[in-house]
C-alpha positions in Angstrom: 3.7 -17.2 34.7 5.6 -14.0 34.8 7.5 -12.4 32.2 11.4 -13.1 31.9 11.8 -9.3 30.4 13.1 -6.5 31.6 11.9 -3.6 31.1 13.8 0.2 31.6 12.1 3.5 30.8 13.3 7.0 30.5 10.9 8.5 33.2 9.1 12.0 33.1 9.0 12.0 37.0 7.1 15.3 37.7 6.9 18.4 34.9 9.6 20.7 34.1 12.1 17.8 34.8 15.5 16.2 33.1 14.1 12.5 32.2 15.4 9.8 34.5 16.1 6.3 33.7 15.0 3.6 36.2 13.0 0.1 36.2 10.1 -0.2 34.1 7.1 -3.3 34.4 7.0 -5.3 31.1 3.6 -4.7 29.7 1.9 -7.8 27.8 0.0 -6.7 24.8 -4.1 -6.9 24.7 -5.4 -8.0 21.5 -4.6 -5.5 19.0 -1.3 -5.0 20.3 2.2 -6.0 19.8 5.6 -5.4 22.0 8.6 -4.4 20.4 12.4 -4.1 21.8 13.1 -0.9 20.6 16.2 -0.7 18.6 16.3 2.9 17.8 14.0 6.2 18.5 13.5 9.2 18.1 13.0 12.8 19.4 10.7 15.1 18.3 9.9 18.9 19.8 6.7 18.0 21.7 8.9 15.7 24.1 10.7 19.1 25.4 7.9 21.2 25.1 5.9 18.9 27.5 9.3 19.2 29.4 9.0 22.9 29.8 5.6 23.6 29.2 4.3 21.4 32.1 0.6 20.8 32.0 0.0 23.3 29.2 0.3 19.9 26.9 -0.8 16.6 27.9 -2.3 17.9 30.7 -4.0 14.7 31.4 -0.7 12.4 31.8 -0.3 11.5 35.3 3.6 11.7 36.7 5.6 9.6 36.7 5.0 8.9 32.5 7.2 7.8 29.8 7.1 10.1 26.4 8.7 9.3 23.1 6.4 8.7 20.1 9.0 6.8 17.5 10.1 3.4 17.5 11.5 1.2 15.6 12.4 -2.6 16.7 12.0 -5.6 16.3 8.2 -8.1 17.6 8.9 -9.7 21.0 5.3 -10.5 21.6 2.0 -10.0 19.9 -1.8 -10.0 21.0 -4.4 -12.8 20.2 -6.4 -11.0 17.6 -2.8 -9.7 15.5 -2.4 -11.0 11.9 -0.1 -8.7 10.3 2.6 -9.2 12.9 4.8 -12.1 14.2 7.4 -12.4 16.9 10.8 -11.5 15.1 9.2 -9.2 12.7 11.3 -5.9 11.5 8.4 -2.9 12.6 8.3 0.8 12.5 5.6 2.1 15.0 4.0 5.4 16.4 3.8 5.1 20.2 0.4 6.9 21.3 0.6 6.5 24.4 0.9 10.4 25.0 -3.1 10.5 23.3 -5.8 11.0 25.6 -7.8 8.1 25.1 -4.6 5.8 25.2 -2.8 7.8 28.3 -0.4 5.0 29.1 3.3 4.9 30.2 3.3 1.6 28.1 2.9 3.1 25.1 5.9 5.4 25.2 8.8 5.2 23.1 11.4 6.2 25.6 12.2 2.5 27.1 13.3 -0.8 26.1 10.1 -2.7 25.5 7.2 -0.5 24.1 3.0 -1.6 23.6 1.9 0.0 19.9 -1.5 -1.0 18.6 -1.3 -3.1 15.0 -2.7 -0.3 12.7 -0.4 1.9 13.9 2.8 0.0 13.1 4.4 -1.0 9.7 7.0 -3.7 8.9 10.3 -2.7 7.5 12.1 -4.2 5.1 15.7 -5.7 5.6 17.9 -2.7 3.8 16.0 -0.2 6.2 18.0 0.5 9.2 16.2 0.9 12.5 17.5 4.4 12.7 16.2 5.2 9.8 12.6 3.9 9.9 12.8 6.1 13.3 12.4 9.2 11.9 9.0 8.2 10.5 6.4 7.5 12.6 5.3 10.5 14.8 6.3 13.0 11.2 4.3 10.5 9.2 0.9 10.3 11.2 0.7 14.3 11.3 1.0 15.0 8.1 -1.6 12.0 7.5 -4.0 13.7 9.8 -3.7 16.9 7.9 -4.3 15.7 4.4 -6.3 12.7 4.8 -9.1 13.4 7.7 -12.1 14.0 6.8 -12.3 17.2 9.1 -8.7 18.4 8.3 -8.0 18.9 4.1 -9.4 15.2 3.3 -7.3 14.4 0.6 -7.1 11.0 -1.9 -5.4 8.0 0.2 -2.4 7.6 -1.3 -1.3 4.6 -2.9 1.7 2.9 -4.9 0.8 3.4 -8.4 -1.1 7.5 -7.9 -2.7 9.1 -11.4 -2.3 12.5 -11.4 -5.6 14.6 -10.6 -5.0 18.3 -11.5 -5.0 19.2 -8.2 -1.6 21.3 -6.2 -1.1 21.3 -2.5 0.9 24.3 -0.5 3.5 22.6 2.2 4.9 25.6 4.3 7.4 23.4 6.0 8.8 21.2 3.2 12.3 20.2 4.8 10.9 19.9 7.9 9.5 16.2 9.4 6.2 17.0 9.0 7.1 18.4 5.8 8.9 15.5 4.1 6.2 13.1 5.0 3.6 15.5 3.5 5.4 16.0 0.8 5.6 12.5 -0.5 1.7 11.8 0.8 0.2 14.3 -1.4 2.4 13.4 -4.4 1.4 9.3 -3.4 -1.7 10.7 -3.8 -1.5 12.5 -7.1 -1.9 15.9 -6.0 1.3 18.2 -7.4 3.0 19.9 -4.4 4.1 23.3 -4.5 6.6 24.1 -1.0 8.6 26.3 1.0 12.3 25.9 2.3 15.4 27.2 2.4 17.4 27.4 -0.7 20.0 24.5 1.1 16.9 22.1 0.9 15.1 23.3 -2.2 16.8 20.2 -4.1 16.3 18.0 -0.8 12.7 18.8 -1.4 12.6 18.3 -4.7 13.5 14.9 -4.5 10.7 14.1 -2.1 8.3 15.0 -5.1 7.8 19.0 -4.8 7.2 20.3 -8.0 8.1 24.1 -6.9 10.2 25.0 -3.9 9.9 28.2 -2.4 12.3 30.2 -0.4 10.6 31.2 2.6 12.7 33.3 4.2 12.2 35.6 1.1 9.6 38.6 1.0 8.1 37.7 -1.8 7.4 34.1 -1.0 4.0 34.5 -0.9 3.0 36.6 -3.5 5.4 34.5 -6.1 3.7 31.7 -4.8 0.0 32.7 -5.9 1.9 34.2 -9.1 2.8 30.7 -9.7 -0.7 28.7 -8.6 -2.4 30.8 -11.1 -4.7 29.0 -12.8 -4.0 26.0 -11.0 -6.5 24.3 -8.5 -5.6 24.3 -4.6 -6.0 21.4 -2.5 -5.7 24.0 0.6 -1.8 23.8 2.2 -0.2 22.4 5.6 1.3 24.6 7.7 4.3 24.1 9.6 6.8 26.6 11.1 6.3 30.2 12.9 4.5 32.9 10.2 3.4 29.3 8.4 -0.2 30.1 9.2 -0.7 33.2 7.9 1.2 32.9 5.1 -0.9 29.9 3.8 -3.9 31.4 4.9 -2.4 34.4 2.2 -1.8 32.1 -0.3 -4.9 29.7 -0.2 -7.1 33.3 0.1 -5.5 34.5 -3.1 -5.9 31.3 -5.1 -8.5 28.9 -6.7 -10.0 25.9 -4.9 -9.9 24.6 -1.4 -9.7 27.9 1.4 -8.7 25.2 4.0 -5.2 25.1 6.3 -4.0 22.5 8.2 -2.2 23.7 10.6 0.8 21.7 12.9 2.7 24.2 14.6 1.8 25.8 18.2 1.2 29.3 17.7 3.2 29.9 20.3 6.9 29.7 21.1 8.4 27.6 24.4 11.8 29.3 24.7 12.3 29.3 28.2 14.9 27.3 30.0 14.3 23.6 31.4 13.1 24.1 35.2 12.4 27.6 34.6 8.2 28.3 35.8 6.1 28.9 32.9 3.1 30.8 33.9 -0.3 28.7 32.7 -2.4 31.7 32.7 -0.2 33.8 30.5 0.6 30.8 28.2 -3.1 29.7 27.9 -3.8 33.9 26.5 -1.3 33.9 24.4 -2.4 30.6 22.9 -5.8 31.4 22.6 -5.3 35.4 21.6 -3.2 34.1 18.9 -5.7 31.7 17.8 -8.5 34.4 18.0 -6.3 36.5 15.9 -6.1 34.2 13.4 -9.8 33.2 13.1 -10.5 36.8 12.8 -7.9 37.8 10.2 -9.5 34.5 8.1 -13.1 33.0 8.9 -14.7 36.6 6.9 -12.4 35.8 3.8 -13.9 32.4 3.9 -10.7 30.3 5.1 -11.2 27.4 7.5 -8.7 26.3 9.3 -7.9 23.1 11.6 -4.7 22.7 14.5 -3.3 19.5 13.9 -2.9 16.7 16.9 -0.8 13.9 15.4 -2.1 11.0 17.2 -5.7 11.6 15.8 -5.9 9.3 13.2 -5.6 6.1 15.7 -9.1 6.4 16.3 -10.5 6.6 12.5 -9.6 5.1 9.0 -6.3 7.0 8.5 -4.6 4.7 10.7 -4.9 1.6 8.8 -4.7 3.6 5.8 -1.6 4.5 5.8 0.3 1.7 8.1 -1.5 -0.9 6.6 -2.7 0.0 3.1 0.1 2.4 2.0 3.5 2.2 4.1 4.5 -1.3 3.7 4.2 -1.5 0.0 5.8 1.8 -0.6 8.5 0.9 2.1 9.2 -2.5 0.1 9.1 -1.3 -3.4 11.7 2.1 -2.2 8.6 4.0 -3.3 8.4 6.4 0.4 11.8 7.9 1.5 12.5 7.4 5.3 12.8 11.2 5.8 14.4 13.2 6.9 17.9 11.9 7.5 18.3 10.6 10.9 21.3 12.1 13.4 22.5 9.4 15.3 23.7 10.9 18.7 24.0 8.6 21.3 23.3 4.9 22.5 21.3 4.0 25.1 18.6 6.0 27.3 20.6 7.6 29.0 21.4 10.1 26.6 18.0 11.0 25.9 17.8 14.2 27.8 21.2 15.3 26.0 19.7 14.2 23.3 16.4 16.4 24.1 18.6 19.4 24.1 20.2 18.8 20.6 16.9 18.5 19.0 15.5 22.2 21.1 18.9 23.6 19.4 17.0 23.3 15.8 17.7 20.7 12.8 17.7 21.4 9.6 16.2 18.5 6.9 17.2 16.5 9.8 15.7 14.3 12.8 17.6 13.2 15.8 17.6 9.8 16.6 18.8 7.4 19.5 20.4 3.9 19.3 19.0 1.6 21.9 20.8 -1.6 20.8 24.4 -3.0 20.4 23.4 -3.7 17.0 20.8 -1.8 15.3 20.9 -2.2 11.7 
């Protein structure tokens, strides 16, 4: 028997192209799976940068694809083998469907009705708007990656209740996505957190759970930094931002404990306009002379150092870690701030690629977000 729903999708019809919303097929979920009717999503830089970078990213998505990595809805259907979910249920998900060994159109944010697998989706409760849990997901599961994996900085799983161990991590990044989920992680965790950010956010950050914020625009945010980890213990630090990896790779070099950075920004920048031919070649030498720059300037001082892809932990433990272990208690008991603040902008997919723009602009301690219901509280 078919299906009575309908299905639209914000389409990636070939690269370097504005989205396009048409008819989407309603995908039925296979046992570890649920569908939700997305109620709000939202935007993060690697949906433009696979916009205007082409093939450089994602290379193995096949045209036409849907992108989008942050959903939040509400259960329409669920797979045979699900027991945390039920139809109705209030869920926060990371759509992987951009990950290589997923590689599904299905599994896109960017349309009405979207596949996520079970351990990579966490119930919300009632006082959490949808656009608010939105801002979560795709933010959450990188900073995971980078403190939890056992190849990345391998950090304690959080938990509700933490003890302290002695033990401070560097965020370069604080007020950023990334950042604010890291932030709260590492201190769910019981590690101290030490971070950079404007002097705007230093008190945003501080209310995340950093213990020291940083001003990273200043000179002398690195060497007050190690002035301040001074006999303290390093975890290693996360990197996120332009100049982040060298300045951690500084700090972690300088101090006592871990010589490990997690890194989540390209080293590169994609600045030019949408439609405008990137060259491959030139990209791809940049990328890799920037990377070989870096492993030079570090691997003799005995730093190691990781790039973080955010959809990693979907095939190990981290997954159900955090979605299932970690998130929904914290969530419940207002223990984990749904940050940063969303920016509502628009209802309905066809605002996306507007949208797109806004978030290229820059945001500050801020995520742009997307209605996708009448009603989405």
């Amino acid at each position: 028997m078919a299906n009575p729903l309908t299905n639209t999708a914000a389409w990636l019809s070939t690269k370097q192209r504005p989205l396009e919303v048409g008819p989407a097929p309603y995908t039925a979920p296979k046992p570890d799976e649920i569908v939700i009717r997305n109620h709000a999503v939202a935007l993060n830089p690697i949906d433009w940068i696979k916009q205007v970078a082409g093939d450089f990213v994602f290379s193995w998505i096949k045209y036409p694809f849907v992108l989008g990595s942050d959903s939040a809805g509400e259960v329409v259907e669920v797979g045979r083998a699900v027991t945390r979910f039920q139809v109705g249920d209030r869920v926060l998900g990371h759509a992987v469907g951009t990950d290589p060994k997923r590689n599904r159109a299905a599994e896109g944010a960017f349309q009405t009705y979207t596949v996520l697998l079970e351990r990579m989706a966490s119930p919300i409760p009632t006082d959490l708007s949808y656009q608010r849990a939105a801002v979560l997901p795709l933010g959450l599961s990188t900073a995971a990656c980078g403190l939890f994996q056992k190849d990345q900085l391998a950090l304690d799983y959080p938990s509700v209740s933490p003890s302290p161990n002695g033990k401070t991590l560097v965020v370069w990044g604080g007020s950023t996505s990334v950042g604010s989920n890291a932030i709260q992680l590492a201190v769910a965790a019981g590690y101290e957190v030490f971070t950079t950010a404007s002097p705007r956010n230093f008190d945003y950050c501080k209310a995340l759970g950093a213990s020291r914020v940083f001003d990273y625009h200043d000179a002398h945010a690195v060497p007050d930094l190690i002035a301040a980890l001074a006999g303290k213990t390093v975890a290693g630090a996360l990197a996120i931002g332009g100049g982040s990896s060298d300045a951690c790779a500084a700090v972690v070099g300088a101090c006592r404990g871990r010589k490990f950075v997690s890194i989540a920004t390209f080293p590169i920048a994609f600045d030019q306009p949408l439609g405008q031919k990137i060259s491959a070649l030139a990209t791809v030498s940049r990328f890799l002379w920037s990377s070989l720059r870096f492993w030079l300037k570090t691997r003799p001082r005995g730093i190691r150092s990781k790039f973080i892809f955010g959809s990693t932990l979907v095939h190990n433990e981290v997954s159900r870690a955090i979605y299932a272990d970690f998130l929904p208690q914290a969530l419940a008991q207002h223990r984990y701030i749904a940050a940063p603040e969303p920016r509502v902008v628009g209802n309905g997919l066809a605002s996306l690629q507007t949208a797109l723009e806004l978030q290229r602009g820059g945001v500050s301690a801020q995520k742009i977000v997307l209605s996708l219901a009448p009603s989405a509280a």
